[in-house]
SELUM-499431 format. One record per atom (N, C-alpha, C, CB): residue number from 0; residue in one letter; atom name; x, y, z. Coordinates in pm, 1 decimal, m for minus. Each point is the difference from the previous one (the first is absolute). Glycine has a CB too. Layout:
<guzas>
{pos NUM, code A, site CA, px X, py Y, pz Z}
...
</guzas>
This chain:
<guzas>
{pos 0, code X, site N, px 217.4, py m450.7, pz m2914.2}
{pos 0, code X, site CA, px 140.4, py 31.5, pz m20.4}
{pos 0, code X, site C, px 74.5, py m22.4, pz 131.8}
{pos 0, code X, site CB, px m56.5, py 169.1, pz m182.6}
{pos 1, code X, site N, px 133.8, py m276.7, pz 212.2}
{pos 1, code X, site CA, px 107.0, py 13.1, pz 70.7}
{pos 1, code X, site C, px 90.1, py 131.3, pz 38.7}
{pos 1, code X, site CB, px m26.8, py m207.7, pz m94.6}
{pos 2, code X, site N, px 67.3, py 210.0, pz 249.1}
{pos 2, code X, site CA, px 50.0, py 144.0, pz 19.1}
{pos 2, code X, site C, px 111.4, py m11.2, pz m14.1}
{pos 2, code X, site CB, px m132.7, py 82.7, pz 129.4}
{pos 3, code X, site N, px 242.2, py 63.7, pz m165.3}
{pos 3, code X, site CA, px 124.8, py 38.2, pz m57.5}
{pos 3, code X, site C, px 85.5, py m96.3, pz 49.4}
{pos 3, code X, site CB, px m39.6, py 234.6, pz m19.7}
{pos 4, code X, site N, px 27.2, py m235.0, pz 164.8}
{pos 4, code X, site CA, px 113.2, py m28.2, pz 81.8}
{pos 4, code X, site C, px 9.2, py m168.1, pz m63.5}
{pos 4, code X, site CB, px m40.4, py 196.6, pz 253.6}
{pos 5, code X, site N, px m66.8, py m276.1, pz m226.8}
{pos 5, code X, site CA, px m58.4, py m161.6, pz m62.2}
{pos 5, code X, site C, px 110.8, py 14.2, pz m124.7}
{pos 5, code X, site CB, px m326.3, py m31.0, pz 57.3}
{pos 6, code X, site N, px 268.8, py 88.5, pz m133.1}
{pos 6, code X, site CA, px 62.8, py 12.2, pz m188.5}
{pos 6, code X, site C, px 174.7, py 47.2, pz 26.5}
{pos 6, code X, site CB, px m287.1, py 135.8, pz m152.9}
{pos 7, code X, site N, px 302.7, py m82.3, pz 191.4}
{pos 7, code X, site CA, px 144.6, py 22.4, pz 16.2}
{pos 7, code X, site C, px 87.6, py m103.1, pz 37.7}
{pos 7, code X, site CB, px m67.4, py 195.0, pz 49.4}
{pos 8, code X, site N, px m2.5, py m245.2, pz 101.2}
{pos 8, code X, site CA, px 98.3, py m128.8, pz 51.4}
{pos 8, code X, site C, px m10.2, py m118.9, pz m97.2}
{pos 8, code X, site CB, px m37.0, py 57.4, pz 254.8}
{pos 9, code X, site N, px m119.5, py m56.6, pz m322.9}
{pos 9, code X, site CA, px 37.2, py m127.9, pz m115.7}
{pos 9, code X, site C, px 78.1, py 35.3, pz m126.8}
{pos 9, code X, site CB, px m217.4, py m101.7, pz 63.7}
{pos 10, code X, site N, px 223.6, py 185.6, pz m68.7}
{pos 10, code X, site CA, px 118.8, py 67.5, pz m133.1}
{pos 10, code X, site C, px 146.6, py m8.9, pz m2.4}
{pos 10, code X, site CB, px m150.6, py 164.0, pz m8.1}
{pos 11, code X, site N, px 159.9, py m153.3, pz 215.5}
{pos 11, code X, site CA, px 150.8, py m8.0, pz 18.9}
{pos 11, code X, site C, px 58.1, py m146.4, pz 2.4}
{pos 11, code X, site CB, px m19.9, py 216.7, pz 132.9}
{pos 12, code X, site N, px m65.1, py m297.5, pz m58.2}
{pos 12, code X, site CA, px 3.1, py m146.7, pz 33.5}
{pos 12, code X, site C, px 21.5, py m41.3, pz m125.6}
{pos 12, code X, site CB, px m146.8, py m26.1, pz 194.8}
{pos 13, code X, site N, px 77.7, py 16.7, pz m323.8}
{pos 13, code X, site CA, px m33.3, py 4.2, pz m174.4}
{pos 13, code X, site C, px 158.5, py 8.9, pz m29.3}
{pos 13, code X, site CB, px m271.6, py 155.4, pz m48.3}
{pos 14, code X, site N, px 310.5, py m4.7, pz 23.3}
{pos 14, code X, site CA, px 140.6, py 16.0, pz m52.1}
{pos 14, code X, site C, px 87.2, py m76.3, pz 90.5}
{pos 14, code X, site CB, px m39.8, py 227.3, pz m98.4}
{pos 15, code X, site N, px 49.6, py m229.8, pz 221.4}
{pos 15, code X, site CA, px 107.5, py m67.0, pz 130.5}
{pos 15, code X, site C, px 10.1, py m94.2, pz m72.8}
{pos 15, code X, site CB, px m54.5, py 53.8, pz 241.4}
{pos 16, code X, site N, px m14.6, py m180.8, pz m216.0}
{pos 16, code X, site CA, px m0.7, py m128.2, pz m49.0}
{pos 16, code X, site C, px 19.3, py 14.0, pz m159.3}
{pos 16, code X, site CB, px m153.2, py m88.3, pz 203.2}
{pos 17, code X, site N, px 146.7, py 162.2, pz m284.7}
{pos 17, code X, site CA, px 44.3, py m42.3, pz m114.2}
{pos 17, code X, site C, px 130.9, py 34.1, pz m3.1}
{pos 17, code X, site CB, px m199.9, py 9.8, pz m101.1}
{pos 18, code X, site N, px 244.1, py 47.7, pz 172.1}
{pos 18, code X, site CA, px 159.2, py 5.1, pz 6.6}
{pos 18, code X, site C, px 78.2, py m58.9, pz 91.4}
{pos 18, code X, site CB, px m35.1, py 175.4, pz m80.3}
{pos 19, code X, site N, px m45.5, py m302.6, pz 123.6}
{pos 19, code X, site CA, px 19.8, py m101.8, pz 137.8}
{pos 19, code X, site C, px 101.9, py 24.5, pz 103.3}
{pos 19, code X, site CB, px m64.8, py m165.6, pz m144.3}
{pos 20, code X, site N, px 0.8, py 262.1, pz 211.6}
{pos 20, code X, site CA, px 52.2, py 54.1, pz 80.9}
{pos 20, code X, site C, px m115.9, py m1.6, pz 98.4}
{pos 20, code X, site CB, px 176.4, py 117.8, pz m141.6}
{pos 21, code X, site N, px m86.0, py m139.2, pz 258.0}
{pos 21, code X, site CA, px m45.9, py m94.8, pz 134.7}
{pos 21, code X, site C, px m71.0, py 152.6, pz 93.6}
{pos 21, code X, site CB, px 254.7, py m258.3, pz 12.3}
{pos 22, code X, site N, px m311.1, py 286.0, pz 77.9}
{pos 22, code X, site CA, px m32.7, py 96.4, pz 52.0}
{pos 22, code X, site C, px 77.9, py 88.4, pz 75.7}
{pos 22, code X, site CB, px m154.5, py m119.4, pz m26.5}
{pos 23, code X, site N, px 256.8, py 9.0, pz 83.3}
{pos 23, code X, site CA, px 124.1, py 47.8, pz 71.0}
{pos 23, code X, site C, px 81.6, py 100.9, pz m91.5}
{pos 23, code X, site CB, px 12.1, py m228.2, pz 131.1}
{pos 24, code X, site N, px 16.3, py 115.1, pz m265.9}
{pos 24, code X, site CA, px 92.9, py 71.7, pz m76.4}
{pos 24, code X, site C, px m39.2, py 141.2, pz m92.0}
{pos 24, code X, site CB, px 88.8, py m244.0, pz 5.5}
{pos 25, code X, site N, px m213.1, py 246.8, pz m33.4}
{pos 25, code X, site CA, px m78.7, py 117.8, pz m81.5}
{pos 25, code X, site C, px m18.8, py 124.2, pz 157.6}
{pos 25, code X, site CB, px m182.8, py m205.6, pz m244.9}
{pos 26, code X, site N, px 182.9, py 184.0, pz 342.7}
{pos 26, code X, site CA, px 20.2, py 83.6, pz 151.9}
{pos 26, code X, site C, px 121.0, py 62.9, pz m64.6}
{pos 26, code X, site CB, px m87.8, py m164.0, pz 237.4}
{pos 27, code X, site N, px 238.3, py 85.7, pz m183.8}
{pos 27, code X, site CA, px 106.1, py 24.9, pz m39.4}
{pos 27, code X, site C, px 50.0, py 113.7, pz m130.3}
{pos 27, code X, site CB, px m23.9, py m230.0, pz 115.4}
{pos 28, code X, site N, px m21.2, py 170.2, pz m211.2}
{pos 28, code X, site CA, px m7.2, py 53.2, pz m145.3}
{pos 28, code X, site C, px m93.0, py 138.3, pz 14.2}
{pos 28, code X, site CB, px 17.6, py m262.2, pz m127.5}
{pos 29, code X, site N, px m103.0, py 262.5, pz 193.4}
{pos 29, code X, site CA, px m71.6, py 117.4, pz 8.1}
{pos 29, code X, site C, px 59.0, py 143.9, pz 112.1}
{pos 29, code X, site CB, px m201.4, py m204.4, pz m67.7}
{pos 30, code X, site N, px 241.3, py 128.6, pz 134.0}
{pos 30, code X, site CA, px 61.9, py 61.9, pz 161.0}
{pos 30, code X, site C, px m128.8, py 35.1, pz 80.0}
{pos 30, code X, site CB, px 237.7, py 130.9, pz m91.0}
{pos 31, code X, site N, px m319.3, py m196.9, pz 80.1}
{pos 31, code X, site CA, px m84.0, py m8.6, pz 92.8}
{pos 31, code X, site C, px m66.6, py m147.1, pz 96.6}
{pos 31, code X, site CB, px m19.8, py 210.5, pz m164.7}
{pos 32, code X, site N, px m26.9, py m178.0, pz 310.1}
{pos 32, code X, site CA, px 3.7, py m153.7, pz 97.9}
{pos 32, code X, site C, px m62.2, py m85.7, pz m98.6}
{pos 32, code X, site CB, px m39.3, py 78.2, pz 264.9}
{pos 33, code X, site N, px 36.0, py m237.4, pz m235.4}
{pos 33, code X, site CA, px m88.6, py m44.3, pz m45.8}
{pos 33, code X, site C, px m145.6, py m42.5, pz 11.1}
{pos 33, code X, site CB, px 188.3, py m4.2, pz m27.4}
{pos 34, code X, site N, px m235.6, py 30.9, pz 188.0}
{pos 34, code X, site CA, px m85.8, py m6.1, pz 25.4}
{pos 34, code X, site C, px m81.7, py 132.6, pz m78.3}
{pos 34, code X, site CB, px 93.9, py m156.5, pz 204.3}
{pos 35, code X, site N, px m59.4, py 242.5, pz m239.7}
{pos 35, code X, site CA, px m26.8, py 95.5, pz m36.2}
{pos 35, code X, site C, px m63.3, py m16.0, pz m174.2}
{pos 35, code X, site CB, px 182.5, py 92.8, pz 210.1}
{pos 36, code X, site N, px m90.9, py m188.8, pz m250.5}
{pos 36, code X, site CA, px m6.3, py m49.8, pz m151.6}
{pos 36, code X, site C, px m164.2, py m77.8, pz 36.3}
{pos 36, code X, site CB, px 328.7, py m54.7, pz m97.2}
{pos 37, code X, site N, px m354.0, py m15.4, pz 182.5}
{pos 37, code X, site CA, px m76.1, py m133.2, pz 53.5}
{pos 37, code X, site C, px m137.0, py 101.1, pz 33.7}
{pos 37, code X, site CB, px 225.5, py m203.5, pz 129.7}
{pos 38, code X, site N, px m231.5, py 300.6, pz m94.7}
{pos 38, code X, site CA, px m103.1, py 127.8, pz m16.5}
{pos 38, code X, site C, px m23.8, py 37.2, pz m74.7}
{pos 38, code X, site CB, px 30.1, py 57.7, pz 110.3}
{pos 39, code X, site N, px 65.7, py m14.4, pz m215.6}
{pos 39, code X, site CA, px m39.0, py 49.1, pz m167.3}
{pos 39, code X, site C, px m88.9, py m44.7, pz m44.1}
{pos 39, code X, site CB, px 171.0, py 20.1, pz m62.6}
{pos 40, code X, site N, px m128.1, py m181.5, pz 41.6}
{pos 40, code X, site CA, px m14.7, py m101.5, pz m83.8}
{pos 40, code X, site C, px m163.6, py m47.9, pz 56.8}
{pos 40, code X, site CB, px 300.8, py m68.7, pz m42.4}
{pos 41, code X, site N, px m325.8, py 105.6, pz 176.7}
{pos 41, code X, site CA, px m107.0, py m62.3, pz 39.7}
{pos 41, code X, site C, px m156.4, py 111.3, pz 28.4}
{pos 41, code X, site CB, px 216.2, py m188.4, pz 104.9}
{pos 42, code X, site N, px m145.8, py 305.3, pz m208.0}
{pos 42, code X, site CA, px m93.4, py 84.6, pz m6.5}
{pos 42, code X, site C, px 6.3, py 92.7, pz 121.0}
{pos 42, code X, site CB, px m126.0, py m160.4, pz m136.6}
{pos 43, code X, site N, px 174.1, py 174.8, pz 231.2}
{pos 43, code X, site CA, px 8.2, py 4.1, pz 162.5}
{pos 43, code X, site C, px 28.2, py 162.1, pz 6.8}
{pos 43, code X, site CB, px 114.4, py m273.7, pz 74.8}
{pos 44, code X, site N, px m60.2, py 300.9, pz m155.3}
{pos 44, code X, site CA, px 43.5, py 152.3, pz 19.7}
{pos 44, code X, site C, px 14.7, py 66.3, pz m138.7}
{pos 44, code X, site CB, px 132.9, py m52.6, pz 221.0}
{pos 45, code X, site N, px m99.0, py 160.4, pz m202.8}
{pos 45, code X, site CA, px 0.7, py 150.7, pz m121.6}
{pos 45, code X, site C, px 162.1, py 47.8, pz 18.0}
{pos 45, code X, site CB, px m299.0, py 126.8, pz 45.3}
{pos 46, code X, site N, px 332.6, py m128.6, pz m110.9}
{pos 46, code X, site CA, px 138.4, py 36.1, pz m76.2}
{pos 46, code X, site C, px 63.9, py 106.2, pz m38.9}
{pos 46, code X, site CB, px m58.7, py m146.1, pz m55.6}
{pos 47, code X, site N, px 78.5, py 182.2, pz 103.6}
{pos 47, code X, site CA, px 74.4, py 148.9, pz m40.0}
{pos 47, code X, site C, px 97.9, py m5.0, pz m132.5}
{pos 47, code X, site CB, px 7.5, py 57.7, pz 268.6}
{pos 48, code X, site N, px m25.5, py 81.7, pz m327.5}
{pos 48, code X, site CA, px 27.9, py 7.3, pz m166.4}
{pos 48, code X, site C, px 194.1, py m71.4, pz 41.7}
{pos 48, code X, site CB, px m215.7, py 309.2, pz m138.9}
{pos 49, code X, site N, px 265.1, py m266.8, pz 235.6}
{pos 49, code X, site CA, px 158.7, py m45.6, pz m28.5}
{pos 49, code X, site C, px 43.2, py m128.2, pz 11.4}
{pos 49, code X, site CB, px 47.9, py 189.5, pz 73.2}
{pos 50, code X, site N, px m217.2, py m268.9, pz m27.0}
{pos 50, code X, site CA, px 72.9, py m138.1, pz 56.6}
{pos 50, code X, site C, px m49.4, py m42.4, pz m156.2}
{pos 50, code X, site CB, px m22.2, py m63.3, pz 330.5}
{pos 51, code X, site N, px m114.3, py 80.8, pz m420.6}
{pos 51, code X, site CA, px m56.5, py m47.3, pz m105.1}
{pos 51, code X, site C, px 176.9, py 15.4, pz m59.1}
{pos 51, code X, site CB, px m330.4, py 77.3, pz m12.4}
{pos 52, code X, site N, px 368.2, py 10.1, pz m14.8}
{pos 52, code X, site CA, px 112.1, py 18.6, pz m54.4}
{pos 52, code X, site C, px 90.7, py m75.0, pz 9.0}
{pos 52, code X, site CB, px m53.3, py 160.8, pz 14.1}
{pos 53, code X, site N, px 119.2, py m180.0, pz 123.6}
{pos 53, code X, site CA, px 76.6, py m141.2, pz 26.8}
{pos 53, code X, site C, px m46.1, py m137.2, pz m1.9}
{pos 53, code X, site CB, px 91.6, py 137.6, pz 117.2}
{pos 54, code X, site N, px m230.0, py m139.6, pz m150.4}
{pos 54, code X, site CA, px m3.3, py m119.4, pz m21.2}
{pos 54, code X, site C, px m29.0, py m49.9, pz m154.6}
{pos 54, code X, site CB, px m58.6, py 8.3, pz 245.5}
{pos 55, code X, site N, px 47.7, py 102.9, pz m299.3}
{pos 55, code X, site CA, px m10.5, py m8.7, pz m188.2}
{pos 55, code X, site C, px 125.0, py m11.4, pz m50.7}
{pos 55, code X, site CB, px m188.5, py 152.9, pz m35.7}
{pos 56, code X, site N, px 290.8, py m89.6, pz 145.3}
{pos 56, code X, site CA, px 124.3, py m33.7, pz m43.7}
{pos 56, code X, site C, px 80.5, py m141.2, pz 16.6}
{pos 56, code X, site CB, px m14.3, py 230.9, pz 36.0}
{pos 57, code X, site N, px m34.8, py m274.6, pz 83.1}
{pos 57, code X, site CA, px 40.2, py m103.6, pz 62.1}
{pos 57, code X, site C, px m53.0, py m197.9, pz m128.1}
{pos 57, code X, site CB, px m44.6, py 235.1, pz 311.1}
{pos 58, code X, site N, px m103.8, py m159.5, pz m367.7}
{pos 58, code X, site CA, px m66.0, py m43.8, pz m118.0}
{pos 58, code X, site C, px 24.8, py m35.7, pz m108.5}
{pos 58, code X, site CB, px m78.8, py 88.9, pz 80.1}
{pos 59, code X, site N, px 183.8, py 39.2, pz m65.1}
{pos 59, code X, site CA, px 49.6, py 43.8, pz m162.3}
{pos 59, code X, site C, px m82.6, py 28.2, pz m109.9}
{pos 59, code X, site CB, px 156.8, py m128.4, pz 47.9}
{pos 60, code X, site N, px m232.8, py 172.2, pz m18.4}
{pos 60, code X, site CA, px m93.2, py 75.0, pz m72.3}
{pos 60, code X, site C, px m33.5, py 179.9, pz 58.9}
{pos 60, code X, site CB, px m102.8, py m280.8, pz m48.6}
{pos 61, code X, site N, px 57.6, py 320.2, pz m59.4}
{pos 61, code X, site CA, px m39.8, py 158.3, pz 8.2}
{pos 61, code X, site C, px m114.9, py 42.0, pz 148.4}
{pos 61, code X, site CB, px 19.5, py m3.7, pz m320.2}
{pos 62, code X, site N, px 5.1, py 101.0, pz 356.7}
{pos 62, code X, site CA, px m194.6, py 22.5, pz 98.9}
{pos 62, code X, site C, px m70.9, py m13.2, pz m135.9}
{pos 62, code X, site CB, px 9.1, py 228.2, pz 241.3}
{pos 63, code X, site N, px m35.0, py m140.5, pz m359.3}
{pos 63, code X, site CA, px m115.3, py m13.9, pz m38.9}
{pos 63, code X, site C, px 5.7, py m101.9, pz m28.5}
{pos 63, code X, site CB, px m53.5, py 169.5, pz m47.1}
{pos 64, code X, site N, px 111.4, py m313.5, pz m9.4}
{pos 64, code X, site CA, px 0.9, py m144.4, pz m9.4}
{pos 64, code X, site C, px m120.0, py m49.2, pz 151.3}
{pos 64, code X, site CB, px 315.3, py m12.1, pz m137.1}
{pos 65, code X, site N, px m243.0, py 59.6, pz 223.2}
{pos 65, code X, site CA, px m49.7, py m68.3, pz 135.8}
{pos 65, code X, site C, px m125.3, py 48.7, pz 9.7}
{pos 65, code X, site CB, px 207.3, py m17.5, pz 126.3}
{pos 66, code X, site N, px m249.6, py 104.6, pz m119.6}
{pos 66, code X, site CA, px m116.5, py 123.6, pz m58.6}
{pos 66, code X, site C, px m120.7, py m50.9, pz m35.2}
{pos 66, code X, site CB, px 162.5, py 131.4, pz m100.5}
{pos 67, code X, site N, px m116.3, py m190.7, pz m63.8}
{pos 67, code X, site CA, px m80.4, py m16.9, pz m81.7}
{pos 67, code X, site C, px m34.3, py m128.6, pz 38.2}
{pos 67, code X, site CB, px 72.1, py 154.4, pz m162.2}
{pos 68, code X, site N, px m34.7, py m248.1, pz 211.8}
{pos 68, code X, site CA, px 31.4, py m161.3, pz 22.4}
{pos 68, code X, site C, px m154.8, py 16.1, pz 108.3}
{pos 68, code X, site CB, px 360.2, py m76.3, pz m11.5}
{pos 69, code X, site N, px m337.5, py 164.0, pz 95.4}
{pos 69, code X, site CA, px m64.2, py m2.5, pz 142.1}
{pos 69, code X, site C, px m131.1, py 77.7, pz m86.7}
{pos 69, code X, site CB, px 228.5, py 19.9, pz 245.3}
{pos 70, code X, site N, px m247.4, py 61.1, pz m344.5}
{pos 70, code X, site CA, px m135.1, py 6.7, pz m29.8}
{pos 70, code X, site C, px m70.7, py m50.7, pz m102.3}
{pos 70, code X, site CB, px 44.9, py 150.2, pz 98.1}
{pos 71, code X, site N, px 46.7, py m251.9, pz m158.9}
{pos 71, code X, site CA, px m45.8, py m126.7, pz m44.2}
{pos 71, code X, site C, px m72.2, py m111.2, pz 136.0}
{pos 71, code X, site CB, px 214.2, py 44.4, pz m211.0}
{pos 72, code X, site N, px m137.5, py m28.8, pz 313.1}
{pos 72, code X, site CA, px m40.4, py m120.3, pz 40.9}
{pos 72, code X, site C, px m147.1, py 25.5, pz 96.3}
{pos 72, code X, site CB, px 277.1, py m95.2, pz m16.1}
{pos 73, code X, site N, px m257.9, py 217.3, pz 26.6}
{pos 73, code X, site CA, px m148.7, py 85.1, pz 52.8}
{pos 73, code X, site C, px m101.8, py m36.4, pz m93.8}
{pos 73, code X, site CB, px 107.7, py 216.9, pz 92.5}
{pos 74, code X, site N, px m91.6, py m197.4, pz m222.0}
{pos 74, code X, site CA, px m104.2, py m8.6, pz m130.3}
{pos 74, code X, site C, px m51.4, py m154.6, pz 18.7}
{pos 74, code X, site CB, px 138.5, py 182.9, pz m194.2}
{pos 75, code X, site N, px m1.1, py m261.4, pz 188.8}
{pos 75, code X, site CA, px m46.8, py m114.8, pz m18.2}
{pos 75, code X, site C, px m121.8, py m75.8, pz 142.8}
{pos 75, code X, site CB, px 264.7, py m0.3, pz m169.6}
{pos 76, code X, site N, px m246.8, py 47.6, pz 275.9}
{pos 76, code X, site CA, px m80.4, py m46.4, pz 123.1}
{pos 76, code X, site C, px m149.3, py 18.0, pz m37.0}
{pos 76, code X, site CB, px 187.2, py 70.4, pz 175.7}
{pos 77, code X, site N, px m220.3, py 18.2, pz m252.1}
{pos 77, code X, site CA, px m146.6, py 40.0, pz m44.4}
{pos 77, code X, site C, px m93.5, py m59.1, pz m78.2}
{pos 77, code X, site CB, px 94.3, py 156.4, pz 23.0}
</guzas>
């Protein structure tokens, strides 16, 4: 099983790009840096519940949407 942090940044990168939105601009949209997005996405760090939040919003989708996405994509590594 791939770890949380792994499954999350590919979940966010997943929704980002399906709403083709550039890293800069999903930063922006989120209100958070983008190097910061470029950590998410690369598994690199752990997330605190308010940023999951701004960035499910930023998604447009629900947390538990974002949630469930990320323990799908855990399941699927196995």
């Amino acid at each position: 099983m791939i770890p949380i942090e792994k499954a999350f940044g590919i979940t966010v990168r997943k929704l980002r790009t399906r709403l083709g939105l550039s890293q800069e601009d999903f930063a922006d949209k989120a209100g958070i840096h983008r190097t910061y997005v470029s950590a998410i996405e690369l598994g690199k760090v752990q997330v605190s519940i308010a940023v999951a939040m701004k960035l499910a919003m930023a998604l447009e989708v629900s947390v538990a949407k974002l949630w469930t996405d990320v323990e799908k994509a855990m399941r699927s590594s196995t």
